[in-house]
matplotlib code that plots the C-alpha trace (Angstrom):
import matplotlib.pyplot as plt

x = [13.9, 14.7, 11.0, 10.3, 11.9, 9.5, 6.1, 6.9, 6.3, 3.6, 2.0, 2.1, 0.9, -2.2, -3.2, -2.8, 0.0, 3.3, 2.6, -0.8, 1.8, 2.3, 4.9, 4.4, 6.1, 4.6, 3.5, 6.2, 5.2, 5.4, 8.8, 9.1, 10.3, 8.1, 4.3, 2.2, -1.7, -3.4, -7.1, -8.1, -6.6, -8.4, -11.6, -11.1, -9.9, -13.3, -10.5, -10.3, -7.5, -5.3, -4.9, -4.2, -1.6, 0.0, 0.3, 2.1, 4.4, 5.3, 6.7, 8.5, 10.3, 11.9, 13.1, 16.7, 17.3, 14.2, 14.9, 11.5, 7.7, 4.4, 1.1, -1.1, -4.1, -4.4, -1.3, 2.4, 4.9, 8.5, 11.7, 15.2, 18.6, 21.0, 22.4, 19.2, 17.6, 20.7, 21.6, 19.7, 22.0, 25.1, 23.6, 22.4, 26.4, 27.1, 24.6, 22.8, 20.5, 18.6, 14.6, 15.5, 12.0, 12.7, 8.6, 8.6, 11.8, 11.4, 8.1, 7.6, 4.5, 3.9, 2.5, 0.8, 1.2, 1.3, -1.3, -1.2, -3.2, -1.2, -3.7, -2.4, 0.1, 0.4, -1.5, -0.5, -3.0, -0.9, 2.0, 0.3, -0.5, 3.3, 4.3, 2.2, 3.4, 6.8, 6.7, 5.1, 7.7, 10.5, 9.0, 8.1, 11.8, 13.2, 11.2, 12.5, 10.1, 11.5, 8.8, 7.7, 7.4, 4.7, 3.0, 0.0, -0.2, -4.1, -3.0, -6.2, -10.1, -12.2, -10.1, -6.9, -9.2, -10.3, -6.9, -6.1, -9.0, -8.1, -4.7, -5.4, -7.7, -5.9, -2.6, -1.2, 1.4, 3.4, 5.5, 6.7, 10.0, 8.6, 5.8, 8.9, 6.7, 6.6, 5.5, 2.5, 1.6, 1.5, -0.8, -2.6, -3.4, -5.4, -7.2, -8.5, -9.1, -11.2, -13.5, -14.4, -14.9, -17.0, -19.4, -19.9, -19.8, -21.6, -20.6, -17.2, -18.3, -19.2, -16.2, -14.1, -16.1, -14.9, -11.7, -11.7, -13.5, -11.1, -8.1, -9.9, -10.1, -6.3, -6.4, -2.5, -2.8, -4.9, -2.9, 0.1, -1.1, -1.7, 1.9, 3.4, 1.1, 1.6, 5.2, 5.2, 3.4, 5.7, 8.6, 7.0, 6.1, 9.3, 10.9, 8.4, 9.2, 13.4, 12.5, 11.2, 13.3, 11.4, 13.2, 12.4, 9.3, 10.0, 7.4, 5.5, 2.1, 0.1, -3.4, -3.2, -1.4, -4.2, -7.5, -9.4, -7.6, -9.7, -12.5, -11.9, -11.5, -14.8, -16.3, -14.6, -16.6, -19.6, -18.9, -18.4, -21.2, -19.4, -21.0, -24.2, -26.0, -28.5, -31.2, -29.7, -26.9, -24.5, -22.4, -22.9, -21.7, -24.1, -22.4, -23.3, -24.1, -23.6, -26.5, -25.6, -22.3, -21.3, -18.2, -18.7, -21.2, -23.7, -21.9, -18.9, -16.2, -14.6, -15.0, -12.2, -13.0, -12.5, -9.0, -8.2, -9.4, -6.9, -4.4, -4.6, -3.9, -1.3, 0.3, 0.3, 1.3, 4.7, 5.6, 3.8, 3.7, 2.7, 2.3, 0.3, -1.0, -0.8, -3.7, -2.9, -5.8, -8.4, -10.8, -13.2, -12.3, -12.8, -16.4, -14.4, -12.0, -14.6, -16.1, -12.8, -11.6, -15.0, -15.2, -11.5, -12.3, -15.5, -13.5, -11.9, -8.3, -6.8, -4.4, -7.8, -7.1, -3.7, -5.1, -5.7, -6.7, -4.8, -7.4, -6.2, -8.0, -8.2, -5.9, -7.9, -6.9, -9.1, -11.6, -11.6, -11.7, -9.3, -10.3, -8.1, -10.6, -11.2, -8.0, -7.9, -5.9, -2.7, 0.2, 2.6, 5.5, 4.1, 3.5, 7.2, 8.9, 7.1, 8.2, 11.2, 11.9, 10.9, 13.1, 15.8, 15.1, 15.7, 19.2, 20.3, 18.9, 21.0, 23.9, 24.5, 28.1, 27.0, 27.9, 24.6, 24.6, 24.6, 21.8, 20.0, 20.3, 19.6, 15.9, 14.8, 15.2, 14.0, 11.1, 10.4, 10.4, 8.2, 5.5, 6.2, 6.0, 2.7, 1.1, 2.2, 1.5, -2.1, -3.6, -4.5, -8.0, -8.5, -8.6, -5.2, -5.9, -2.9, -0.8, 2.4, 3.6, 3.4, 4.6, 8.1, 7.9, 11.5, 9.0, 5.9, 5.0, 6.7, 9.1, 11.8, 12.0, 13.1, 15.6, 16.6, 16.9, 18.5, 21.2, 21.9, 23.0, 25.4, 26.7, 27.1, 29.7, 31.4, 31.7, 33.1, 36.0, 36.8, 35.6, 34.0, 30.4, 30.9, 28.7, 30.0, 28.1, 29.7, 26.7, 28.1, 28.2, 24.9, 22.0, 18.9, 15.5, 15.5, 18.1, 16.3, 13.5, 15.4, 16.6, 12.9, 12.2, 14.5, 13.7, 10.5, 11.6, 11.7, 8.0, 7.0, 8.7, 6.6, 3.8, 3.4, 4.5, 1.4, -0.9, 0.4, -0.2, 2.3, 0.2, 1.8, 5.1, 5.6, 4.0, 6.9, 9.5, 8.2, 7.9, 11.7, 12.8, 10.7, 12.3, 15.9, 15.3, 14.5, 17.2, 19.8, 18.6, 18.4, 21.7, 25.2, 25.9, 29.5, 32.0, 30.8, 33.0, 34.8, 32.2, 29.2, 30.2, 30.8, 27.6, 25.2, 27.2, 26.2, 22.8, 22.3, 24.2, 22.0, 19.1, 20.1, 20.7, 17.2, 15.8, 17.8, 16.3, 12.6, 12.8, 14.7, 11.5, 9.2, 11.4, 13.1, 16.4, 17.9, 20.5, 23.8, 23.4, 20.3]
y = [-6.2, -8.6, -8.7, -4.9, -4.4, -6.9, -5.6, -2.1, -3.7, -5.7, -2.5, -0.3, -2.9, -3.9, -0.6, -2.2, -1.1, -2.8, -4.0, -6.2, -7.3, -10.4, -13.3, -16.7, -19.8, -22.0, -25.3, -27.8, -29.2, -25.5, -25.0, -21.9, -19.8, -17.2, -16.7, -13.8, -13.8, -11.4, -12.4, -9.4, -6.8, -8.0, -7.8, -4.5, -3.6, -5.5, -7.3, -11.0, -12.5, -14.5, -11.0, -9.6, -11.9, -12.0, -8.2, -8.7, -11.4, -9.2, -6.8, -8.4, -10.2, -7.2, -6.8, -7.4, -11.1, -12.4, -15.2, -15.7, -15.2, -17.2, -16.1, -19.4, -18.3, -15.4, -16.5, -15.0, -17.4, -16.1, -17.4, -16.0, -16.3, -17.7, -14.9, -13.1, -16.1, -16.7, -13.1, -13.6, -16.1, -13.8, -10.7, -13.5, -14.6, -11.3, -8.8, -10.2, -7.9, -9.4, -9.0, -6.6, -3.7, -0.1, 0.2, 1.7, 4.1, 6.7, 5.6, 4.2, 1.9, 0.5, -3.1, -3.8, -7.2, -10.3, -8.0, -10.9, -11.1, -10.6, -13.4, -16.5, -18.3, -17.9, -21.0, -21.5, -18.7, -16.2, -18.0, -17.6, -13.8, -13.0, -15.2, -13.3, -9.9, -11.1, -12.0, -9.0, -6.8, -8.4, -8.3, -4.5, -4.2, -6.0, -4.0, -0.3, 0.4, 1.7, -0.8, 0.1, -3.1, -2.4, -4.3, -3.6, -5.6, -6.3, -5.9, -4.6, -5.9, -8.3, -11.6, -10.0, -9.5, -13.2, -14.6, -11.7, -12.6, -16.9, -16.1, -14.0, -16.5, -19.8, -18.9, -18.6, -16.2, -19.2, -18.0, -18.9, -20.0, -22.1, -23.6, -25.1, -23.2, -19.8, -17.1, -16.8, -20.5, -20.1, -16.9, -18.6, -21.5, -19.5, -17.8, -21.8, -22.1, -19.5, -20.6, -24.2, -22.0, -19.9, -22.8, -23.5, -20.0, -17.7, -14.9, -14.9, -13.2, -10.1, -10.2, -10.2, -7.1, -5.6, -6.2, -4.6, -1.4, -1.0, -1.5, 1.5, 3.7, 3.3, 1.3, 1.0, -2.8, -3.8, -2.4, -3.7, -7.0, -6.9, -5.6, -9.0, -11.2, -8.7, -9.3, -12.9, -13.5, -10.8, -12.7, -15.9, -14.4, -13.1, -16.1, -17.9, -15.0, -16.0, -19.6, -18.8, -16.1, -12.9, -9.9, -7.2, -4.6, -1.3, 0.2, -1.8, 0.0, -0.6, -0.9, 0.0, 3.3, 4.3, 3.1, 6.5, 8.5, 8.0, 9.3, 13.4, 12.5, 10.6, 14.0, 15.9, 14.0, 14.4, 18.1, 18.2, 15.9, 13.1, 11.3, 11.7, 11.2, 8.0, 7.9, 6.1, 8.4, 6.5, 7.9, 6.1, 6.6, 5.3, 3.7, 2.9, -0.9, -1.4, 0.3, 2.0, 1.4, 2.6, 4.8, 5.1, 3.7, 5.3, 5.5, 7.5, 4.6, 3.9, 0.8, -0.9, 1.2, 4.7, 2.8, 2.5, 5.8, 7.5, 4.7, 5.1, 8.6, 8.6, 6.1, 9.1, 11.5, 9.5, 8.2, 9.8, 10.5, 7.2, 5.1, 2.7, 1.9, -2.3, -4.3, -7.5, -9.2, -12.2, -11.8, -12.0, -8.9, -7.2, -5.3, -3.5, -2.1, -1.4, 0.6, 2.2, 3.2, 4.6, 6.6, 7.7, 9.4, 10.4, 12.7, 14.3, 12.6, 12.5, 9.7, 7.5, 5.6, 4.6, 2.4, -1.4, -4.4, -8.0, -10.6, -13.7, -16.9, -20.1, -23.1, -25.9, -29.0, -32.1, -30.0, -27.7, -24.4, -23.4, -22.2, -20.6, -20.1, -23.7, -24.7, -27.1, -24.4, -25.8, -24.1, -22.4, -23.8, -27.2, -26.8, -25.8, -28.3, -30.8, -30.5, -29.7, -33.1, -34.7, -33.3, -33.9, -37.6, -37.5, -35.8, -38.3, -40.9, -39.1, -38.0, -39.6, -38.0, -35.1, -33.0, -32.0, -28.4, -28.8, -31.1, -28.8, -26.3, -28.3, -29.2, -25.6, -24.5, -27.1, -27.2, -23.3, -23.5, -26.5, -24.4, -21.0, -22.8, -24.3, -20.9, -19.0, -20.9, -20.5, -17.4, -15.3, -15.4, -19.4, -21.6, -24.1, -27.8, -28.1, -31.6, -31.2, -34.7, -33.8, -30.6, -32.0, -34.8, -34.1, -34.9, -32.7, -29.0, -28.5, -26.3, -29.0, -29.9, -26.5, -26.6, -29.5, -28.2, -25.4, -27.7, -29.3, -26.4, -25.6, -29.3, -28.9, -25.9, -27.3, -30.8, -28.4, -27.9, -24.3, -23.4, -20.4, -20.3, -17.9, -17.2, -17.5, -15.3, -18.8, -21.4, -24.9, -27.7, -28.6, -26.7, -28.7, -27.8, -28.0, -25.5, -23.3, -23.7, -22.8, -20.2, -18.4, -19.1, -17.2, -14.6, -14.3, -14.2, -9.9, -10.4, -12.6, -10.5, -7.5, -9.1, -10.2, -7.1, -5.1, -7.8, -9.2, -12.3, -15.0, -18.1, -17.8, -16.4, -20.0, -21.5, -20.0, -21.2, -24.7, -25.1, -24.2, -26.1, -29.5, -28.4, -28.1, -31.4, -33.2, -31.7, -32.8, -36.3, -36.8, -35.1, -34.7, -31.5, -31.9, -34.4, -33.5, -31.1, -28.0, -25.8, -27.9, -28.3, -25.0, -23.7, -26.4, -25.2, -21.5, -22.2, -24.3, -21.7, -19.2, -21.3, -21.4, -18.1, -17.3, -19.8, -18.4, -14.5, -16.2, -18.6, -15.6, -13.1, -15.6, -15.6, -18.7, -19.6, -22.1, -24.6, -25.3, -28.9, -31.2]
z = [-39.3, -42.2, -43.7, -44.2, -47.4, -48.3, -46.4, -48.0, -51.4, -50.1, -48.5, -52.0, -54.2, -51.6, -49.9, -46.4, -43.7, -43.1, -39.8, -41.6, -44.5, -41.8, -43.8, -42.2, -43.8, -46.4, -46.0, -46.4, -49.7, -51.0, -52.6, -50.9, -48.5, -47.0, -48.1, -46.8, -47.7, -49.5, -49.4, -46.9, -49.0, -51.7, -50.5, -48.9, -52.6, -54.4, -56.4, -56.9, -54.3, -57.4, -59.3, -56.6, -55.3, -59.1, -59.1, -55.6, -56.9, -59.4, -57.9, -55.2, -58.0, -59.0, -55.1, -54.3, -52.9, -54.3, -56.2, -57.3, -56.3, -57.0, -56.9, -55.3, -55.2, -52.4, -51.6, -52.6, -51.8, -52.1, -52.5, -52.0, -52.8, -50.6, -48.9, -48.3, -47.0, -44.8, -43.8, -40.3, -39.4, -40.3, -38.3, -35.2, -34.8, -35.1, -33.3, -30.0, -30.1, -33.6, -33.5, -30.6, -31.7, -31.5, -31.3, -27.3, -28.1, -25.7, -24.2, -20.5, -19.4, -16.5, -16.1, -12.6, -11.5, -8.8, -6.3, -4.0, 0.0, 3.1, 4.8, 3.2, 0.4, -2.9, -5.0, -8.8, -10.0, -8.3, -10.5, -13.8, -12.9, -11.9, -14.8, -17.3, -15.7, -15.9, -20.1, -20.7, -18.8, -20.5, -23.7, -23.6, -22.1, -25.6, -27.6, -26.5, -23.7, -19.9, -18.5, -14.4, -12.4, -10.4, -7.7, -5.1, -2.0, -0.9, 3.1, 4.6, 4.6, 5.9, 4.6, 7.0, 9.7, 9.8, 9.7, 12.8, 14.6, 14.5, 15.4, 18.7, 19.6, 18.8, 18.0, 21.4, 20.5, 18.7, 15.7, 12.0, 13.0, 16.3, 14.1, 11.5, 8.6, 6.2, 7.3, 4.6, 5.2, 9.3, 8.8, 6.4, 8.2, 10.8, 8.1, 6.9, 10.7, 10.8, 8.1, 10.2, 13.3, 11.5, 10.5, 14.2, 15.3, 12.9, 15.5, 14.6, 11.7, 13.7, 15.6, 12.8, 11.5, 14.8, 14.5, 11.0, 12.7, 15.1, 12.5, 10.4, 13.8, 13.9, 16.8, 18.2, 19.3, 16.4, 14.2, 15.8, 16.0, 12.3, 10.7, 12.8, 10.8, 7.3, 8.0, 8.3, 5.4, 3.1, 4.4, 2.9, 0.0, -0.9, -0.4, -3.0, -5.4, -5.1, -5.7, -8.6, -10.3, -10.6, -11.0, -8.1, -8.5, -9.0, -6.8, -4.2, -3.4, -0.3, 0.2, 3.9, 3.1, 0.6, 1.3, 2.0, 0.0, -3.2, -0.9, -1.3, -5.5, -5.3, -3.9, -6.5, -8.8, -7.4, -8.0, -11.5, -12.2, -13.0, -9.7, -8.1, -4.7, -4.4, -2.4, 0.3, 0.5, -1.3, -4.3, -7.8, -11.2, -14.4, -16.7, -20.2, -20.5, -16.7, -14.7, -11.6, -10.1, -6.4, -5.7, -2.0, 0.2, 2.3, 4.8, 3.2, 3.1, 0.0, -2.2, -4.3, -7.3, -4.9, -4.0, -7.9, -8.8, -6.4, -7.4, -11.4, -10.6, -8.5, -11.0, -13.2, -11.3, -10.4, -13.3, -16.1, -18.7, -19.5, -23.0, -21.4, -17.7, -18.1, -15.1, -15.4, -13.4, -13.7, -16.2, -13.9, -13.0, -16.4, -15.7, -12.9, -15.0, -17.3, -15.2, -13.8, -17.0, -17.4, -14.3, -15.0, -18.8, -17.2, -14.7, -17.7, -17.0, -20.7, -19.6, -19.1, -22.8, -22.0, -18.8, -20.2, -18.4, -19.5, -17.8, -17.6, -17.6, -14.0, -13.7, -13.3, -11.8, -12.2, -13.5, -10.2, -9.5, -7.1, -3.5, -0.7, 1.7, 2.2, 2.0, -1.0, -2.9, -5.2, -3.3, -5.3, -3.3, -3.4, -7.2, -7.7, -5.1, -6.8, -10.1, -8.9, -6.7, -10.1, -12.0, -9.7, -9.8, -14.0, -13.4, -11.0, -13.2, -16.2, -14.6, -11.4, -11.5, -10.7, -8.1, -5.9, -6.7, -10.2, -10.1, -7.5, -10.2, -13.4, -11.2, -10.3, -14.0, -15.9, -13.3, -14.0, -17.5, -17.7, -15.0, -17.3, -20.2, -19.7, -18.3, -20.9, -24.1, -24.9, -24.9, -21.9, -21.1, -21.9, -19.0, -18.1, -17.3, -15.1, -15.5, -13.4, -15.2, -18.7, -18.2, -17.3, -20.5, -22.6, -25.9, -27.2, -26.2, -23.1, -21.5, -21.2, -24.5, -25.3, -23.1, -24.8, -28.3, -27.1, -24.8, -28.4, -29.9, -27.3, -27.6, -30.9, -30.6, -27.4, -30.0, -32.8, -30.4, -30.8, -34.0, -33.9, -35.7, -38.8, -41.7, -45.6, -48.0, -50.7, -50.6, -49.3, -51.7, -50.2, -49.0, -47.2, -48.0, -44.1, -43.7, -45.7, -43.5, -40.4, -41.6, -42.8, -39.3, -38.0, -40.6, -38.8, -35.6, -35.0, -36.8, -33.9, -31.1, -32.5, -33.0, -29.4, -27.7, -30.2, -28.7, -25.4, -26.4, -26.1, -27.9, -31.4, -29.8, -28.0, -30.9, -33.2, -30.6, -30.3, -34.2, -34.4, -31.8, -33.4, -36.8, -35.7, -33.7, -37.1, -38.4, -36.1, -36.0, -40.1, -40.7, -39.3, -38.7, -37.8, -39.8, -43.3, -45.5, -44.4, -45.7, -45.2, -41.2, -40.8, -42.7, -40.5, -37.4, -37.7, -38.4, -35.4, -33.5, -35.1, -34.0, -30.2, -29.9, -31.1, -28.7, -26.2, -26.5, -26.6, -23.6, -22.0, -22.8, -21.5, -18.1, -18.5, -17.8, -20.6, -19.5, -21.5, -20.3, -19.7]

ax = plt.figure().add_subplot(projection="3d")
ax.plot(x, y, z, "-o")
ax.set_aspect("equal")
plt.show()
């Protein structure tokens, strides 16, 4: 990592740890670098922040490569000699694996994702969940960890039995294939239908309650009856998951295999004290800041939480040991897990602090929250072949010559990265105004505009006609104060890898990637970067190729699939 020679001076002379000694770069008007703060350590030390940051600066003076350093009020801001500045862009030509972490060396987690409903579709906040899960796998996976895909399919409950219960009734034994539709949009049509009959027929309610009883008793034609309509609706689902380019799970877990089993741990519990007996006969936990929470009802049938229980062990019991058990789920969610992680250390399970829930926030649309049941849901399929039948209409605007496939393929990606884009660049648990337009737009914040930065790099070296990008320890005749800040960005760049995978948050990860792509767009449209001087040509070549290969590992991370062309 380029910066730690630095942090470990930063670290001695401010008591704090290398991974706080954080360098960002200064502002622009700064003629600097890199800066890193110091204000926090100073506190913590009872010391003013400008002596602080002056006893800092000098010492990194003394470090090799540092051509100078500046104390600016709790600020250092550094600046370094040529070839330190520039020796990212030598090791990026050179080693593809630069800002690749060693942090989860010999460590395996598992991040639980996607979890979607065998009754119906996937809409777009099934698409931010897999998208999340999918960046965060990746991530882990560049920084050391073996990372377990893991995904649970909800295929059992009342919500099935509905959609079973419509289709016996008004299905008429008609099929997927007959009805010209997926499987998970035939299936959940019926469970939609089902909800309008149910407003005229409030007895439908009790028959689907039946139906659910007799799928618990193991009933052979109910249960029958419902693997057709699970099947149809996996089918559908996996062929929304090829459309948009996930790599496979690792281990599929199934509800319906699982459903009682956390029943005989729930009575272990209740042995060691852990749960206790209510009045009404139900089992219930007490948990600190939470009351009294059920583990089984009354009538000895297990809740969600008995299902987890079973399932957070049997997680363990697979593929443990385990750094860290990952739940990516709404943050609505997050009192359950609360509790479940509760219950868990409770039972005396000393795995129970490596479980952690990653909520996420809703994607609104209009200012709507999104509802299945009704069907008014944004359909993931729609979503993508949207933005996809949009995009195709730029490249056929932009490249007419063409040949279909090509533009087929130019669509689906640039379409994914503008949907992964916008789902993955604010933080987590806020909220996502949706705009499908915007979110295709070549100029701003988008996924598409990366693309586009990056596509200009690999122009630049198809332009150079051969010429391999090399670095020259010599300085060019000229050096921009804009190269110089390219090159402190990609400085930064194994700070920003490691700094999302210790957080799993990927809002100033994009935010780092955006910033470099606006800065090497500047910089391509101020200066020529081929044309000039032997040594200037070849020094603004590797820097751009330096710069495209770093965009390249971050959209990559974040699942997206860069294009050499746009």
């Amino acid at each position: 990592m380029k910066t730690d020679k630095y942090k470990t001076i930063v670290a001695e002379e401010t008591g704090c740890t290398q991974a706080e000694a954080t360098f960002e770069l200064p502002p622009q008007s700064e003629p600097a670098d890199l800066a890193i703060s110091v204000f926090r350590q100073a506190k913590a030390k009872g010391m003013p922040p400008p002596e602080l940051a002056k006893r800092t600066a000098d010492a990194l003076k003394k470090a090799q490569g540092v051509a100078d350093a500046v104390a600016v009020a709790g600020y250092v801001n550094i600046t370094l000699d040529y070839e330190h500045l520039f020796e990212s862009v030598k090791q990026i030509l050179e080693e593809p694996s630069f800002g690749v972490s060693q942090l989860g060396r010999g460590k395996r987690v598992m991040v639980e994702f996607f979890s979607p409903n065998t009754n119906k579709p996937l809409h777009v906040g099934h698409l931010r969940n897999l998208f999340t899960g999918e960046a965060v796998s990746n991530l882990l996976e560049y920084c050391g960890y073996e990372v377990v895909r893991a995904n649970l399919y909800n295929d059992r409950g009342i919500h099935i039995s509905k959609a079973q219960l419509a289709y016996s009734k008004w299905g008429k034994s008609s099929t997927p294939a007959e009805a010209g539709k997926k499987g998970d949009h035939f299936v959940g049509d019926y469970y939609v239908l089902f909800s309008s009959k149910a407003e005229q027929d409030p007895d439908l309610e009790e028959e689907a309650q039946r139906i659910l009883r007799l799928w618990e008793a193991d009933d052979q034609r109910t249960r029958a009856d419902w693997k057709v309509l699970r099947d149809w609706v996996i089918q559908g689902v996996q062929e929304t998951l090829s459309l948009v380019n996930t790599k496979p799970f690792d281990v599929n877990y199934w509800e319906s295999e699982f459903w009682q089993k956390g029943v005989e741990i729930a009575k272990i519990g209740i042995g060691k004290g852990t749960f206790r007996q209510a009045l009404d006969g139900a089992v219930v936990v007490d948990v600190p800041g939470h009351g009294e929470k059920p583990i089984l009802r009354a009538d000895g049938t297990a809740l969600y939480i008995t299902q987890d229980i079973y399932l957070a062990l049997r997680k363990f019991q697979e593929y443990g040991p385990l750094e860290k058990s990952i739940y990516i789920v709404a943050a609505e969610q997050e009192d359950h897990f609360k509790v479940l992680f509760h219950v868990l250390k409770s039972m005396g399970f000393e795995w129970a602090d490596s479980c952690y829930h990653l909520g996420y926030g809703l994607i609104l649309i209009k200012g709507g929250k999104l509802k299945s049941r009704e069907g008014i849901t944004a359909d993931a399929d729609q979503i993508v072949g949207y933005l996809e039948e949009m995009a195709l209409r730029e490249v056929n605007e932009r490249y007419p010559e063409l040949v279909d496939i090509e533009k087929q393929t130019r669509s689906i990606k640039t379409a994914l990265a503008a949907l992964k884009w916008d789902f993955l660049k604010i933080g987590t648990l806020k909220n996502i105004n949706f705009d499908p337009t915007s979110s295709l737009s070549l100029k701003g914040d988008t996924g598409p505009y990366l693309l586009y930065a990056y596509a200009r790099t690999r122009a630049l070296i198809r332009r150079a006609q051969g010429r391999s990008p090399f670095f020259s320890t010599t300085p060019p005749s000229t050096v921009l104060k804009q190269e110089r800040q390219l090159a402190a960005s990609l400085h930064l760049f194994p700070d920003v890898v490691l700094k999302a995978a210790q957080t799993l948050n990927f809002s100033n990860f994009c935010a780092y990637l955006y910033n470099l792509s606006e800065n090497f767009s500047r910089y391509y449209q101020s200066h020529r970067i081929l044309g000039e001087t032997e040594d200037v040509s070849a020094h603004r070549l590797a820097l751009s190729a330096a710069v495209g290969s770093v965009l390249k590992s971050g959209l990559n991370i974040l699942g997206i699939e860069v294009l050499e062309e746009l």
